[in-house]
C-alpha positions in Angstrom: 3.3 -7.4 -12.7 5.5 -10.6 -12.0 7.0 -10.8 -14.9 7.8 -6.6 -15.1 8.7 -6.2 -11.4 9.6 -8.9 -9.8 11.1 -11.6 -12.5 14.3 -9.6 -13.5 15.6 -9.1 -9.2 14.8 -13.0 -9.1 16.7 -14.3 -12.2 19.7 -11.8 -10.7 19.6 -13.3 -7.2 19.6 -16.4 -8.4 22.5 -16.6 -10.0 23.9 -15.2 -6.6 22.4 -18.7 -5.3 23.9 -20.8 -8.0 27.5 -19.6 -7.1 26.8 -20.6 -3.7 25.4 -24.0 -4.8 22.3 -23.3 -2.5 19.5 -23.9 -4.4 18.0 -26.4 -6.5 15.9 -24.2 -8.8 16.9 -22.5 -12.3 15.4 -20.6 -15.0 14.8 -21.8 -18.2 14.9 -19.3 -20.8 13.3 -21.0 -23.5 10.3 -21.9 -21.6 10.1 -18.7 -19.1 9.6 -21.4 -15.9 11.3 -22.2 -12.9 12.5 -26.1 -13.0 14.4 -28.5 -11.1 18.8 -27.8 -11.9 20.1 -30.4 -14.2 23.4 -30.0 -12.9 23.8 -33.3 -10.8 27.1 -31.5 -9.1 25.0 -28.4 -7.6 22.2 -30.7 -6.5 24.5 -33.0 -4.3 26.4 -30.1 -2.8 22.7 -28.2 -2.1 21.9 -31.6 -0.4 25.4 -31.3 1.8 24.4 -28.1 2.4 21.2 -29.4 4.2 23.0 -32.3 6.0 25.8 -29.6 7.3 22.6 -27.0 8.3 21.5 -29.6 10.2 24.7 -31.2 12.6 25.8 -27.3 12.7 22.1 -26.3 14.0 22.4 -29.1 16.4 25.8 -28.0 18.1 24.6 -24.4 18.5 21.3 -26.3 20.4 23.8 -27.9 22.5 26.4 -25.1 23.2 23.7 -22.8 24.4 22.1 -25.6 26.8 25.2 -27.0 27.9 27.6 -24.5 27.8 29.2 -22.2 30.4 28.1 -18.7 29.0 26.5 -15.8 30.8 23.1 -14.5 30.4 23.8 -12.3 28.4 26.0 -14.0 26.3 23.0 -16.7 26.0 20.7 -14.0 24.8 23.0 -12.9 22.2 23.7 -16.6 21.1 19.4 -17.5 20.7 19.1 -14.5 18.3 21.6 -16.5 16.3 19.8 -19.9 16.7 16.4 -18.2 15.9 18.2 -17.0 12.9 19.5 -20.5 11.6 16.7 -22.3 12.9 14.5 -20.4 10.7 16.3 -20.0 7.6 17.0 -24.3 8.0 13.2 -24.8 8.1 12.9 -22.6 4.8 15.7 -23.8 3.4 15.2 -27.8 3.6 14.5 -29.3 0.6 16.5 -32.7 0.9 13.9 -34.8 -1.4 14.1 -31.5 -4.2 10.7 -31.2 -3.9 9.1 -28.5 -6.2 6.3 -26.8 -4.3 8.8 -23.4 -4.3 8.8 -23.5 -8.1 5.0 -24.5 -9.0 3.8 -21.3 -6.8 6.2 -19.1 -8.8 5.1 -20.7 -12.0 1.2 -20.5 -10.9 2.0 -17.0 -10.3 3.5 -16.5 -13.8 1.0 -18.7 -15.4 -2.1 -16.4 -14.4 -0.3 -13.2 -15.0 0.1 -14.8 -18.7 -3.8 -15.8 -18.7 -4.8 -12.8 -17.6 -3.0 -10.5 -19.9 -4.6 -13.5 -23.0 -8.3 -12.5 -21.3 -7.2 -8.5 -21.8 -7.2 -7.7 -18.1 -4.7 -5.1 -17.6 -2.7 -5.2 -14.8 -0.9 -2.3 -12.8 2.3 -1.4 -13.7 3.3 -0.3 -10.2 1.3 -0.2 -7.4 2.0 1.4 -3.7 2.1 -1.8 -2.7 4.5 -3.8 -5.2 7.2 -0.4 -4.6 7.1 -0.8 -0.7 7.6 -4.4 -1.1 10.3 -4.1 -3.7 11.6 -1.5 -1.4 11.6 -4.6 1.6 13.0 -6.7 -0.3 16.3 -4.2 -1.3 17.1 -3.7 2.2 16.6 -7.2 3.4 19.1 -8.3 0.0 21.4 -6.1 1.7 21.2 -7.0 5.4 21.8 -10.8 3.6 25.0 -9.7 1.8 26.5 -7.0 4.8 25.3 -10.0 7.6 27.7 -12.8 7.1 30.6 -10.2 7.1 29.5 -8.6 10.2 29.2 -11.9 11.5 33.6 -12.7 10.6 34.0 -9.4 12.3 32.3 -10.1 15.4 34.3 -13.5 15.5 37.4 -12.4 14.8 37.6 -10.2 17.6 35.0 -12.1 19.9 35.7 -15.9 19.1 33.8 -16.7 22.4 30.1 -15.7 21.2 27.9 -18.3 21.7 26.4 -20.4 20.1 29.4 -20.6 17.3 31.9 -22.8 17.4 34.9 -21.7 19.2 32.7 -20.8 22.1 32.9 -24.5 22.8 36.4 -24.4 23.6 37.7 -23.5 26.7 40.9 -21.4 25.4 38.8 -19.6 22.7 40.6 -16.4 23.4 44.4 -17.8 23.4 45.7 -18.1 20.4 49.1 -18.3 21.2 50.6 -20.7 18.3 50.2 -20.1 14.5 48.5 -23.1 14.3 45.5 -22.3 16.5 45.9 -19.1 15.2 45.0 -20.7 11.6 43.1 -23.1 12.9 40.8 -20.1 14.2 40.7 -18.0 11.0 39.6 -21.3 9.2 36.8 -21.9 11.2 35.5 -18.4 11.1 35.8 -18.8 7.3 33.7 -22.0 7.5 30.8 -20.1 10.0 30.9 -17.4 7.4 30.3 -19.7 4.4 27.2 -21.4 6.6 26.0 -18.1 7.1 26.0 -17.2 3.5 24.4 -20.5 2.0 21.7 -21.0 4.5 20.6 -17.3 4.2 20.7 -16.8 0.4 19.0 -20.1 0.5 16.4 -19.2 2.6 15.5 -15.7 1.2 15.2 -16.6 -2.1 12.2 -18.7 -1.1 11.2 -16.3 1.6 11.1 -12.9 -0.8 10.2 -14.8 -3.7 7.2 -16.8 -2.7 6.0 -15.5 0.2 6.6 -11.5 0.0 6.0 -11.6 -4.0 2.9 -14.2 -3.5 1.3 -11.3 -1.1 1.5 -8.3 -2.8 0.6 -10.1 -6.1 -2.6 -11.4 -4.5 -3.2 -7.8 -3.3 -2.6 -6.5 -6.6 -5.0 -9.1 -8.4 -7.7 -8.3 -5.9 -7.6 -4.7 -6.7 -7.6 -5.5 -10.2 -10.7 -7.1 -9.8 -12.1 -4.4 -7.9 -11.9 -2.0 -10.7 -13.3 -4.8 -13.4 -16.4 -5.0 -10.7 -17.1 -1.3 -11.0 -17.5 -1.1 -14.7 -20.2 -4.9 -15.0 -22.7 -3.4 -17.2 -23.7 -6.9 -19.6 -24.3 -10.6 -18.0 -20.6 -10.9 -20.0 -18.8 -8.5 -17.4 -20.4 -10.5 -14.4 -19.6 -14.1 -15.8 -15.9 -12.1 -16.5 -15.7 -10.7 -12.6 -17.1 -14.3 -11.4 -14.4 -16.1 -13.5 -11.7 -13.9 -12.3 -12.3 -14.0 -8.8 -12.4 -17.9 -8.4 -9.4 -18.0 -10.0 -7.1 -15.7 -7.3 -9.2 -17.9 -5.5 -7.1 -21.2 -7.1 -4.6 -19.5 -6.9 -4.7 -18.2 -3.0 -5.6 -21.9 -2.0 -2.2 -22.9 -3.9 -0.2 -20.5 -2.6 -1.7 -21.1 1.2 -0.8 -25.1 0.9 2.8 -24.2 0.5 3.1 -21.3 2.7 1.1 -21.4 6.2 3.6 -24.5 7.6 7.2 -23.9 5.5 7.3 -19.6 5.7 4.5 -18.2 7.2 4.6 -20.1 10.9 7.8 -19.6 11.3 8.4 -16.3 10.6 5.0 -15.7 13.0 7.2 -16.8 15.8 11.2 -15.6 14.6 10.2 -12.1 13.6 9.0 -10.8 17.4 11.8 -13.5 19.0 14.2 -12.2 16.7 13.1 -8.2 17.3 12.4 -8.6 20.5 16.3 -9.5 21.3 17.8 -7.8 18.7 16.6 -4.6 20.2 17.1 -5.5 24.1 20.9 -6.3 22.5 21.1 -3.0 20.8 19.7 -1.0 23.8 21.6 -2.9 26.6 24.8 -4.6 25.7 26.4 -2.2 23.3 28.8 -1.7 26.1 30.0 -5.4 25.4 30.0 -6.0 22.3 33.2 -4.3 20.1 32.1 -2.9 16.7 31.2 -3.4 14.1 30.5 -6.6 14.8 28.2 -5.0 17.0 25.7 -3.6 14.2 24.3 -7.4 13.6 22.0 -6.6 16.2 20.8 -3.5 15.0 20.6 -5.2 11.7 18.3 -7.7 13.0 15.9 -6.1 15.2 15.5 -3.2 12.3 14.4 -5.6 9.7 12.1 -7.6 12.5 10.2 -5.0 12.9 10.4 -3.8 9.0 9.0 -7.3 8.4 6.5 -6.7 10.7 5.3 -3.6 10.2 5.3 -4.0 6.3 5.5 -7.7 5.2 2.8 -8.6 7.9 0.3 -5.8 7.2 0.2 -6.4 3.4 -0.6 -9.7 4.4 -3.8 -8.6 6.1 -4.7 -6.2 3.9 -5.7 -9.6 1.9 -8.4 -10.4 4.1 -9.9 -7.1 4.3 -9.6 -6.0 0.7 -11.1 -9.4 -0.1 -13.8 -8.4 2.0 -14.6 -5.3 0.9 -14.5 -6.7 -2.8 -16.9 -9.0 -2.2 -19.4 -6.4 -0.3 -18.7 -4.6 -3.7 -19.9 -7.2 -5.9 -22.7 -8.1 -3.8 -23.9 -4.2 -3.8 -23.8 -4.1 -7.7 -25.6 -7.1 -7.8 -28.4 -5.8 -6.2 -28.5 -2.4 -8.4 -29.3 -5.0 -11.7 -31.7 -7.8 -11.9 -29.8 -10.6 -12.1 -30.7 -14.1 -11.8 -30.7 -15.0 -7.8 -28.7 -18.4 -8.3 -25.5 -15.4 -9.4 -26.5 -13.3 -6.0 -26.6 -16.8 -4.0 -23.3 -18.1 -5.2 -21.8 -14.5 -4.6 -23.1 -14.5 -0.7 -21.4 -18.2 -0.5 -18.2 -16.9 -1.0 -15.8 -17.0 1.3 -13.1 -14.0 1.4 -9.3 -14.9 1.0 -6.3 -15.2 3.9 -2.9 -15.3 4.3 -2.6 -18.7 6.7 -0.1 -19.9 8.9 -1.0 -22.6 10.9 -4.6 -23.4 11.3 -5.2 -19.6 12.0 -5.1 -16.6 9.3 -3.1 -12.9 9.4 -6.4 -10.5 10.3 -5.9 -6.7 10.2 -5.2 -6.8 13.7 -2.6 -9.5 13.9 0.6 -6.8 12.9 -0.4 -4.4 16.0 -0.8 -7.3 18.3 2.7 -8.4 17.1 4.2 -5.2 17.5 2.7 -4.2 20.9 4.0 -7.6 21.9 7.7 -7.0 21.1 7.7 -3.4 22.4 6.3 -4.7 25.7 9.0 -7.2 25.9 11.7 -5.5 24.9 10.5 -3.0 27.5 10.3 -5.6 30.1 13.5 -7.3 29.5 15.1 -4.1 30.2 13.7 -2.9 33.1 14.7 -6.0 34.5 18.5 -5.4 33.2 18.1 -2.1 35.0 16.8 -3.6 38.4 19.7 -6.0 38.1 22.5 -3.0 37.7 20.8 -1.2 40.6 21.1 -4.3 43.1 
């Protein structure tokens, strides 16, 4: 399923990241694996490109604390801190570690086993098209945000937390100098934009978003191998098969629940939360189209949430529901009770972040929570205009 539906959109997009210079990782043909890039030039400018992430992520910290801005103003500049601190915790790889690329490869890897042990897999399932689908529109957003973002400076160089905001005359530009000297570091903000966020999805989409629907996909192939056990063969088959998405889920949580999945549990509702209270509130203020990088944002928040989020749950629960499954056609045969004990031992699979898990509720708590906050926020914008 990998290797049909997602491995084509990956190699593409990563040669998007290698013209940027903002990622370590390349395919190699001959071998059909991810590995570390050879070219010595790309991995010392990816390792700048940390280095600069980090000193530029600073300044916006201290603009927005120190700074002379306005509330709103400040609101406007966190959604773009959210958005840089988050891509800079994905992104940072300094050392070149290779966790990304041995959960790719595991994932390729089993999808190669599996199709040696005659398993067939699905060629599309609802599931793999509405990710796909996710991932299309965010690939977008990636490409159309940096641009929006040049807009949005060139005619408002005094958004915080950017650069220019820091200087007092950030609106005169009454010499070609400072005129230059304005356009240049717009130019520079863009290119930031670009590397850290091409940097950071192609881990994002690739490990985590790919990662969840696979393990869905794996699970439900194994639901379907379950209903057919007739022989001791197809049990010793389902057992096999399960423990390994099992391996395989354990290998995928180590890298995920601290480098993607906690971070995006808190950036998705802050990032939602004031893209929306932006959208709904301060459209007034903002000129367009630089204006539509809130829209943007909140929309695919709450895509992420809604979708991304959900899928991740459905692990849990389908897990669940595999496992009462197995357990059910267990006791329909005489089997041997050490097979029906080690079944009942099982524990079912998660999507972690943290030292918590995404259950089937998790999603609709999030969302409720963003709605109510968005809500709140501007009521409290309304109270302010009627004093």
């Amino acid at each position: 399923m990998i290797m049909t539906e997602f491995l084509p959109s990956l190699i593409s997009y990563l040669r998007l990241c290698k013209r940027l210079k903002c990622t370590p990782i390349e395919y190699h043909n001959k071998t059909g694996r991810f590995v570390i890039c050879r070219n010595v030039r790309q991995l010392n400018i990816f390792k700048l490109q940390c280095v600069l992430s980090l000193v530029y992520l600073a300044g916006m910290f201290f603009n927005l604390c120190f700074g002379s801005h306005t509330l709103p103003a400040r609101l406007q500049g966190v959604s773009f801190f959210v958005i840089y601190l988050t891509t800079f915790i994905i992104r940072w790889n300094y050392d070149l570690d290779i966790e990304a690329i041995q959960v790719i490869n595991s994932f390729l890897d089993f999808e190669r086993t599996i199709i040696q042990n005659d398993i067939r897999l699905p060629l599309s399932s609802p599931e793999t098209k509405s990710m796909k689908s996710f991932i299309r529109i965010a690939q977008s957003s990636v490409l159309v945000f940096p641009m929006l973002q040049l807009v949005l400076l060139t005619y408002s160089p005094c958004t915080p937390p950017f650069l220019l905001s820091m200087a007092p005359t950030c609106n005169e530009a009454s010499s070609v100098l400072q005129y230059f000297l304005q356009f240049g570091t717009n130019i520079f903000e863009t290119w930031m934009s670009f590397h850290n966020l091409f940097s950071c999805t192609i881990i994002l989409f690739y490990t985590f978003c790919m990662g969840i629907v696979s393990i869905l996909n794996y699970i439900n192939v194994l639901k379907k191998e379950i209903s057919t056990i007739v022989t001791e063969q197809d049990t010793a088959k389902c057992i096999k098969f399960y423990h390994s998405i099992q391996v395989l889920e354990k290998s995928f949580n180590s890298y995920v629940k601290d480098k993607i999945a906690s971070p995006l549990m808190i950036a998705v509702p802050a990032l939602e939360i004031l893209g929306m209270y932006v959208w709904i509130n301060l459209y007034n203020d903002i000129t367009l189209p630089g204006f539509l990088v809130f829209p943007i944002m909140g929309i695919n928040s709450a895509i992420c949430n809604v979708l991304v989020f959900t899928l991740a749950s459905h692990v849990n629960s389908l897990s669940e529901r595999v496992l009462i499954s197995l357990e059910k056609k267990m006791a329909e045969l005489t089997w041997k009770k050490f097979v029906k004990r080690e079944i009942s031992a099982w524990s079912t699979m998660q999507i972690r972040f943290g030292l918590s898990y995404i259950d089937r509720g998790t999603p609709l708590s999030m969302q409720n929570f963003c709605i109510n906050q968005t809500l709140s926020l501007t009521l409290v914008k309304s109270g302010q205009a009627i004093g």
